[in-house]
N, C-alpha and C positions, 0 to 999 in steps of 0.2 A: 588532658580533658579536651582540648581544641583538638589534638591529631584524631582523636576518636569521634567528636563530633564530624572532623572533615570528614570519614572515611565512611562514616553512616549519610554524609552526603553522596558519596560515589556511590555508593552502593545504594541508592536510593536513586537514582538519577540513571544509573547502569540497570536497573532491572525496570524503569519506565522507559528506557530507550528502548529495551529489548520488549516490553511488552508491547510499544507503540509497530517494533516491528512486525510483531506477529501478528496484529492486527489488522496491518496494511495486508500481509503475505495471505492473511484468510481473506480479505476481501476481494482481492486479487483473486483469488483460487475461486468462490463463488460467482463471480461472477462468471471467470472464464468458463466454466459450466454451465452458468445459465444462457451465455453465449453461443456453447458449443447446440445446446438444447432449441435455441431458437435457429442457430444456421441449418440444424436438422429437420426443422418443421419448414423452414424455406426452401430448401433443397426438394424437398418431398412434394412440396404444394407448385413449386417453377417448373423443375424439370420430369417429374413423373406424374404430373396434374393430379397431383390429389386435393379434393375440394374440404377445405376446413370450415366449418359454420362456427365454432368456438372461441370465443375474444379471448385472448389477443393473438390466437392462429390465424384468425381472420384476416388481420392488421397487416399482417409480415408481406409486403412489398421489397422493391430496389430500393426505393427513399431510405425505409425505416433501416433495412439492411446496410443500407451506406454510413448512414448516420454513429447507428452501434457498432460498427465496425473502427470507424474513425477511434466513437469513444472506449473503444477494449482497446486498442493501439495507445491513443494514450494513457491510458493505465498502465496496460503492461510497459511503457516508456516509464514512465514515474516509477515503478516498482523497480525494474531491471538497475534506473539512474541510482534510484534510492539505496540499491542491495550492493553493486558493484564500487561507484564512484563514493557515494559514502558507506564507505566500509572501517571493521573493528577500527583500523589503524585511524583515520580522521576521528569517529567518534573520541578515541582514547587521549588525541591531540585537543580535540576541542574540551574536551571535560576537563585535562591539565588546563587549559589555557581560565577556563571560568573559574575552577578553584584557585591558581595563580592571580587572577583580578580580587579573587572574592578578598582571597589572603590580605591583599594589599590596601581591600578599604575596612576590613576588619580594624576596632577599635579596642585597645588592649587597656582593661584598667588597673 
């Protein structure tokens, strides 16, 4: 009854890791889009003078471009850290190690 209880822990904890990550992975992806969509309207409106009268076309200076650039760099840091550095193998180490604690302050009657 307990092994089966743990393992519907793992597997419950395994598929909110995995869905936490795909979450991050689409947010990441949209944005980098919406990114790619505004360095397209900057591009067009700096270097080939095209004049935009429609907010937030309007907006798109070096500031704001500096700005969102920094903040896509780190996101895409946080994703890349998040994908690489914690990868299956630590998840799999970390999730042993909580079920290993939990085990231990479980109360057997």
């Amino acid at each position: 009854m307990i092994e089966t209880n743990q393992n519907s822990d793992i597997q419950n904890h395994s598929f909110e890791l995995a869905r936490n990550k795909v979450q991050k992975l689409k947010t990441f992806y949209i944005h980098f889009i919406i990114y790619l969509i505004g360095l397209s309207f900057f591009i067009l409106k700096e270097y080939f003078k095209i004049g935009f009268t429609v907010f937030p076309f309007n907006q798109l200076n070096s500031f704001v471009m500096a700005i969102w650039t920094v903040a896509f760099l780190i996101t895409l840091v946080d994703t890349v850290v998040s994908f690489v550095l914690f990868g299956k193998k630590w998840e799999d180490q970390k999730l042993a190690h909580f079920m290993k604690a939990s085990n231990k302050t479980q109360k057997w009657k």
